[in-house]
C-alpha positions as CSV (number, residue, x, y, z in Angstrom):
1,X,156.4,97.4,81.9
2,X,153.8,98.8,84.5
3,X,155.4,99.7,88.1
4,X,153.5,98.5,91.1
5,X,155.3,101.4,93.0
6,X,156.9,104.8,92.7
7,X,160.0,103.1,93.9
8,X,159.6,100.2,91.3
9,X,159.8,103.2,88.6
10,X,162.8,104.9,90.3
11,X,164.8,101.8,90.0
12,X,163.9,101.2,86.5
13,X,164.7,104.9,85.4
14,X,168.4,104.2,88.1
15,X,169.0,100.9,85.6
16,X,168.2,103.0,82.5
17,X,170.2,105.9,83.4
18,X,166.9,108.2,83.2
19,X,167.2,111.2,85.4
20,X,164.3,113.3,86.9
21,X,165.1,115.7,84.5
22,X,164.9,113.8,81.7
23,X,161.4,112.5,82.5
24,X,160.4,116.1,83.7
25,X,161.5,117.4,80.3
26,X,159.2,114.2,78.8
27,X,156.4,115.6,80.6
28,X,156.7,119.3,80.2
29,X,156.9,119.7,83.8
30,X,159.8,120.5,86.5
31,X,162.3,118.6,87.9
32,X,160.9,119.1,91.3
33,X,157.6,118.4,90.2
34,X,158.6,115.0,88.7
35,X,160.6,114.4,92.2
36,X,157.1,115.4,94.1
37,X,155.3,112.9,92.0
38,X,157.8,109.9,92.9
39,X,157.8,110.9,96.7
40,X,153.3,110.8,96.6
41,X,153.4,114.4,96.8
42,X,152.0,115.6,93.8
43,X,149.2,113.9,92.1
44,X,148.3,112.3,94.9
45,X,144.4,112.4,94.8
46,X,144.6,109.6,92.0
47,X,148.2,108.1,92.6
48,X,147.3,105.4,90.3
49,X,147.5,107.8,87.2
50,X,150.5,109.9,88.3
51,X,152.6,106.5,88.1
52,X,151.0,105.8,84.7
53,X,151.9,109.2,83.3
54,X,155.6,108.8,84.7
55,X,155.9,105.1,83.4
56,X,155.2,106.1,79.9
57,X,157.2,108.9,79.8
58,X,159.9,106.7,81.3
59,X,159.0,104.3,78.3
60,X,159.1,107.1,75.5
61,X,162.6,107.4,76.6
62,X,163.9,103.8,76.6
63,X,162.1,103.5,73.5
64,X,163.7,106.9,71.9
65,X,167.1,105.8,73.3
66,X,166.9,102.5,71.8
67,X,166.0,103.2,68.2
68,X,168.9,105.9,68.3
């Protein structure tokens, strides 16, 4: 599922039960990095690509937690 917004993709990782932490840990990245990301603050000269990068990372880990 591709996100039209940030927000779209924190309320899909809220129904999941995915964390900040978990995706940062997805992405080899910090917490407050993923947080910066979701808020426009990071990533933000090609904001496009930022919410692709978080969406599959979000994905890996639905798709991880479901085969489990």
């Amino acid at each position: 599922m591709r996100e039209r917004s940030a927000n779209d993709l924190a309320v899909r990782m809220y129904i999941h039960g995915i964390t900040q932490s978990d995706v940062a840990k997805e992405l080899g990245v910090t917490r407050s990095a993923v947080g910066l990301m979701l808020n426009g603050k990071r990533g933000a000269s090609n904001p496009e690509a930022t919410l692709e990068k978080l969406s599959n990372a979000v994905d890996a880990i639905i798709d991880r937690r479901q085969s489990a």
